[in-house]
N, C-alpha and C positions, 0 to 999 in steps of 0.2 A: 795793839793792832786794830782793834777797833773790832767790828762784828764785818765779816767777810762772808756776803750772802752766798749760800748753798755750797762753799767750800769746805771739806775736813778738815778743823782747824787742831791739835793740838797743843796746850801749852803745858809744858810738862820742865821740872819736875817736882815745883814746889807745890800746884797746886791742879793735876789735870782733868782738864773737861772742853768741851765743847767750845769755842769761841763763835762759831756762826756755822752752825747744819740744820736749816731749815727743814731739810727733804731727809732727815733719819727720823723712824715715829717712836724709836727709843734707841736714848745714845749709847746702852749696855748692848742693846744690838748690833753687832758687825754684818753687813749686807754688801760691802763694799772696804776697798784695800784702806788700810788705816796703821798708822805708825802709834803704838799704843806706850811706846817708854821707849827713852836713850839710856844705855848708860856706859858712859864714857869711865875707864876706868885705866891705870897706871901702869904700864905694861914693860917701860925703861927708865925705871927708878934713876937715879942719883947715886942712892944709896941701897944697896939691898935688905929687901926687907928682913923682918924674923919669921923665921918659919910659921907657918899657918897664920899671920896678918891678914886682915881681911883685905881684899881690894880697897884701893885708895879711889873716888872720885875725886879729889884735888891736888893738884899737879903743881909742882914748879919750874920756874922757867928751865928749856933745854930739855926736859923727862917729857916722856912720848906716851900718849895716850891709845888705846882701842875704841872707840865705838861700837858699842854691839847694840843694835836697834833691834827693835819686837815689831817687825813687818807684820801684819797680820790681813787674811779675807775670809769671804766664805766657806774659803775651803779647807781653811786651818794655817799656821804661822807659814809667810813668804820664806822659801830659802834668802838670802842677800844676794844672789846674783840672780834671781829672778828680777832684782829691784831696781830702775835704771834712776837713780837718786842724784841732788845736785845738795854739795853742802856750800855753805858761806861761812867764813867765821868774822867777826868781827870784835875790836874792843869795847866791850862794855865797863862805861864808868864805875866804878866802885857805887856798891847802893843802888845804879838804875834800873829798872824793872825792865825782862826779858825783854825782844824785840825793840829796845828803845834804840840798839848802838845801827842794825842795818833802816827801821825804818826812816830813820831820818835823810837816808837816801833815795828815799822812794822819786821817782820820777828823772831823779839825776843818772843814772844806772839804768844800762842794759846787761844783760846777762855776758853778751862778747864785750863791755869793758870792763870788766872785774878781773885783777890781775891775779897772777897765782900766790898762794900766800907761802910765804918764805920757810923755808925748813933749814933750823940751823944743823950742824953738825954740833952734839954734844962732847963730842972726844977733842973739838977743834971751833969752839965759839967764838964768837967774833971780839976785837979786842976790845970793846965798851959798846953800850946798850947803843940803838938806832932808832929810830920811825921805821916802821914797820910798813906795804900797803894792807888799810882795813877799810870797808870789809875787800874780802881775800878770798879765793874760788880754793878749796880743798881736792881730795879726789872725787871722781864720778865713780860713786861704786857704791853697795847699799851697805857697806861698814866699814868707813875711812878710819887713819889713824893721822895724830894731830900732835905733830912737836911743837911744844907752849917757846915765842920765841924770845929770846936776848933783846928785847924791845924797851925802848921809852916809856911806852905807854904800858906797861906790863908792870915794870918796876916801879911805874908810879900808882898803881893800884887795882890797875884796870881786873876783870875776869875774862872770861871768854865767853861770848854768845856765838853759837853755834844753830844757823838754820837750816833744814833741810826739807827740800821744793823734788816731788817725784808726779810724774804724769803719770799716765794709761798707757798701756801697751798695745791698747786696741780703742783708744781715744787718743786724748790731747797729749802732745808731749812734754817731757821734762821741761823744752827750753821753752817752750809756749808758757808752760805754767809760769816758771820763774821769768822771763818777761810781762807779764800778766801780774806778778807778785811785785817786781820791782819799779812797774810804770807807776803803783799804787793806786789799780785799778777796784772798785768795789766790790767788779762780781766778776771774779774769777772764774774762769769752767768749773765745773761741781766735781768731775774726777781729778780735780787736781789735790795733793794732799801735802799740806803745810805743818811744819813745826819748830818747835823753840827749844834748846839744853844750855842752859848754863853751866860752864864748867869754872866752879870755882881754883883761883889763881892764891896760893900759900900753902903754909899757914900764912896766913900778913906780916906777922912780926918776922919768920923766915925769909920771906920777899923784901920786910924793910931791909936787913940785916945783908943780902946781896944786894940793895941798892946803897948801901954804905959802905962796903966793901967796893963797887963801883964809883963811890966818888962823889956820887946824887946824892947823900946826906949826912950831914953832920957826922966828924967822928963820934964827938962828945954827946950824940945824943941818946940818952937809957932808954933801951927797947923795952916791949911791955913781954913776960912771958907767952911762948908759942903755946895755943893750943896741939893736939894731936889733930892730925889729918882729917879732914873729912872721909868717911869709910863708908863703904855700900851696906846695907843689912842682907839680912839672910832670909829664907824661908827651910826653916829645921825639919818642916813636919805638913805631910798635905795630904791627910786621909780622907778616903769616901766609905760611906754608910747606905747601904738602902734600905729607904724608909716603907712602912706599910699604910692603909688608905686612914691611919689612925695618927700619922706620922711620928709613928715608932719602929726604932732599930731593928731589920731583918738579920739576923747573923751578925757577925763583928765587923768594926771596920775594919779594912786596908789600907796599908800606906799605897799612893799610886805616884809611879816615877812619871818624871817632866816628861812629856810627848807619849805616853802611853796610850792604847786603843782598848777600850774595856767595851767589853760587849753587855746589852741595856735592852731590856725589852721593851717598847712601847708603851708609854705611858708610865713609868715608874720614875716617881721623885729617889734623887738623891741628895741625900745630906754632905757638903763639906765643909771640910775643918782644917785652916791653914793656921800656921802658929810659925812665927816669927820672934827669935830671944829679944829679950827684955834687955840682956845685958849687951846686946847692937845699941841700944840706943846711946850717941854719946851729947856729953855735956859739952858745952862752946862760950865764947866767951860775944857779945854784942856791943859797939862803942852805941852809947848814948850820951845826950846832952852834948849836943855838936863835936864830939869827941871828950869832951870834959872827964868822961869815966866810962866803965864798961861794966855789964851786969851779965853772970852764967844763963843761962837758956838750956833748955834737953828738950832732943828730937823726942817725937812721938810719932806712930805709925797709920796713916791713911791708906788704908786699902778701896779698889774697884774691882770689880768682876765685869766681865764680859761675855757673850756666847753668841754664837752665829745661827742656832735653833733653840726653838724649846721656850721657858718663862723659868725664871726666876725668881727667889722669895726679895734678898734684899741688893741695893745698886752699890755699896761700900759698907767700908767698917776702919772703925776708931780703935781698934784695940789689938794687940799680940797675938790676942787667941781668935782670929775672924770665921765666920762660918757662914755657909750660904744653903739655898736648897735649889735644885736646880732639877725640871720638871720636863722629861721625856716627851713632849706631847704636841700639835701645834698650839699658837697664840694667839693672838687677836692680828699681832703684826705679823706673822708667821704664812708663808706656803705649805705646800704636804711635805713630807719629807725631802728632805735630799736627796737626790737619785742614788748616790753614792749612799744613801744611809748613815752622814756621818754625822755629827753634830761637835761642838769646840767650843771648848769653856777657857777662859785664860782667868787669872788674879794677879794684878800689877798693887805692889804694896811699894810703898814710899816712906822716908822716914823724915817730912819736911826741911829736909835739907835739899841734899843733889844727889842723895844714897836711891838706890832704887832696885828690887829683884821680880822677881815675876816668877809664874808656872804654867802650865796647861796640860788639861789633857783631853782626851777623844772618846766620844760614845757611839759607838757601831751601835746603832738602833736597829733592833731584831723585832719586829713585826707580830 
């Protein structure tokens, strides 16, 4: 996408950070509405799963996805119909790197000609794959849901790139932004807020296998064995500690549930500790050597922390076991408290793939 000055840019979920925000003076800080993780996950299987499966983020064709986005502001995570969101999906080549399948339209596209994208009926699919229109306008809602369709371009390898363009409610709007986004303008409004989800389309050898079943390939040709699904991970364990001016443990920690309000008194560091299982991570298979052969790979887990007040000790973590300290007080970047007294810490952990979970929670700062 290039570097999009003073716009929110997200690209998420292999590798997320910042594309161009000139005007944030640290990108762990939220001061403004920001889409911190998608994740899209399998909600009208094919086949039904086995009990307690994890969520699938990879789909095949006809199975219907959820979008569940992490809207977040200053004031702590957006409900989704606070969110007036505009998604695009488009097919992305097998291999292309994110944003490659709509930018290439950039300038040819307005927002009013993007047609809607087609929703097969899975009980009643069409009787051989089609062309599809891409990119394709999904719904307007801040967590659409997305049947992967009976398409050419699907069975011939494609994924899904999935963008989503949301304005200001008391700024620029949706459609400004994404005509703004699609003329492949430089500088965007700064309240506009841009991102990218790839949803990966298989397993592949599953996808070859219904496009040989459709006619598109060879009877005679030996499939390679399916990987398992691509799976979301977990977050097992997300305890806080508070620490003393020595930064040692006051009392035990607590486990503290997702969206909880703990009350902090002014100026007191807190220690957390997120932990993520090990056995989430799964093993995948990679084609190399222009397809010639294929070598295993295993996800590993990149963690970000966020917060809307206060200072922090570190910006991510590499590891299962991640731990942050996170300091009641203002910052260099910081104003006085929030009126409200609240302050919001979120941790978005990835498993570099398209697996994706998140937490947060809230400190009533008491004075």
């Amino acid at each position: 996408m290039g570097s999009v000055a003073r716009a929110v840019v997200w690209i998420f979920p292999l590798a997320m950070g910042v594309v161009g925000c000139a005007d944030l003076p640290d990108s762990q800080l939220v001061i403004e509405r920001r889409i911190l993780g998608a994740r899209p996950f399998v909600v009208d299987p094919l086949e039904a799963p086995a009990a307690g499966a994890p969520d699938r983020a990879e789909a095949l064709p006809l199975e219907t996805l959820q979008i569940d986005p992490l809207w977040v502001g200053p004031s702590g995570v957006l409900p989704n119909d606070d969110v007036d969101a505009i998604w695009v999906a488009c097919e992305l080549t097998l291999g292309a790197p994110p944003f490659t399948c709509l930018s290439q339209h950039f300038g040819d596209l307005a927002l009013a000609d993007l047609p809607a994208c087609v929703v097969d009926d899975p009980d009643a699919p069409p009787a051989s794959p089609r062309q599809v229109p891409s990119p394709c306008l999904l719904e307007r809602t801040g967590n659409p849901s997305f049947t992967v369709p009976w398409s050419t371009g699907i069975l011939a390898g494609a994924d899904v790139e999935l963008t989503v363009i949301a304005g200001d409610p008391d700024g620029t709007t949706s459609e400004a932004c994404a005509d703004a986004l699609l003329s492949g303008a430089w500088d965007p409004p700064s309240d506009c807020v841009f991102g990218v989800q790839v949803i990966p389309i298989g397993p592949k050898p599953a996808l070859l296998a219904a496009a040989q079943a459709a006619g598109l390939v060879p009877d005679d040709l030996t499939l390679p064995p399916a990987d398992a699904p691509d799976t979301h991970p977990r977050i097992a364990s997300f305890r806080v500690t508070v620490l003393d001016e020595d930064d040692e443990p006051v009392g035990d920690a607590r486990e503290v549930t997702r969206g909880e309000i703990v009350d902090v008194p002014l100026g007191t560091t807190l220690r957390i500790d997120a932990a993520s299982p090990t056995e989430d991570l799964q093993t995948f298979s990679v084609v190399v050597n222009n397809g010639a052969s294929a070598e295993e790979r295993t996800e590993s887990y990149a963690g970000q922390w966020f917060r809307t007040w206060g200072s922090q000790l570190a910006a991510g973590s590499l590891s299962p076991e991640s731990y942050n300290e996170w300091t009641l007080e203002p910052s260099d970047d910081d104003a006085e408290l929030p009126e409200d007294g609240l302050a919001h810490l979120y941790y978005v952990v990835r498993d570099t793939r398209h697996g994706v979970a998140w937490w947060w929670f809230t400190a009533r700062v008491v004075p």
